[in-house]
Phi, psi and omega in degrees: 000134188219106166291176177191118161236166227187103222223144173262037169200158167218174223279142160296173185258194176302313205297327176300314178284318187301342165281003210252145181314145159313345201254316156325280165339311182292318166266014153275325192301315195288296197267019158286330172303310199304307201313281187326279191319325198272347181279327175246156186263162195310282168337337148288329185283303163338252187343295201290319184268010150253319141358128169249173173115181183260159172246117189263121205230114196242150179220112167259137181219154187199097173215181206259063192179039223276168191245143221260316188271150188271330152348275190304358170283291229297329220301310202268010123346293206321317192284303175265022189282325213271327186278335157306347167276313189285344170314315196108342191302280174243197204261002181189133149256071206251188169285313158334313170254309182247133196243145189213129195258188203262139204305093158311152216222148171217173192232109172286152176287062176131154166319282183305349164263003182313165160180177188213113197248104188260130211238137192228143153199120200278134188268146187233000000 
């Protein structure tokens, strides 16, 4: 099984994030949630929360800034490995359950091509 969503933003790093307050975190966290759900249909979401097996996870970002550092690339996993726990897609985002390749990255010409492109594929 293999998904692809496409988000019109893209994930803060660590670095970005750890200046930022708990209350920030909790809502960035919620509307990576919102994002993710509303990018897949109820059969999809379904199919991902039954599934057995580990889930391989690729994150293409295409934004007006590239991160420089490779840590500080994997670092923007965190928001969407975590709204995917609450999703239910998988049950911890530990290696156990989840596999994550190292992030790719590109440089948009403008604001309106930023996106975030995310990809799951469950090994059966």
């Amino acid at each position: 099984m293999k998904l692809t969503i496409e988000i019109a933003d893209v994930p803060p790093t660590l670095n970005q994030l750890m200046r930022k307050g708990w209350k920030f975190r909790w809502r960035l966290g919620k509307a990576w949630q919102d994002l993710m759900a509303c990018g897949t249909t109820a059969q999809e979401r379904n199919a991902l929360r039954r599934a057995k097996g580990i889930r391989r996870i690729s994150l293409h970002c295409r934004h007006m800034k590239l991160w420089d550092a490779g840590d500080n690339a994997q670092s923007a996993y965190k928001i969407p490995l975590d709204a995917g726990t609450r999703l239910g897609w998988w049950k911890d985002d530990s290696a156990e359950f989840v596999m994550v390749t190292p992030v790719t990255q590109e440089r948009a010409k403008c604001r309106s091509e930023v996106y975030t492109r995310l990809t799951v594929r469950v090994a059966e």
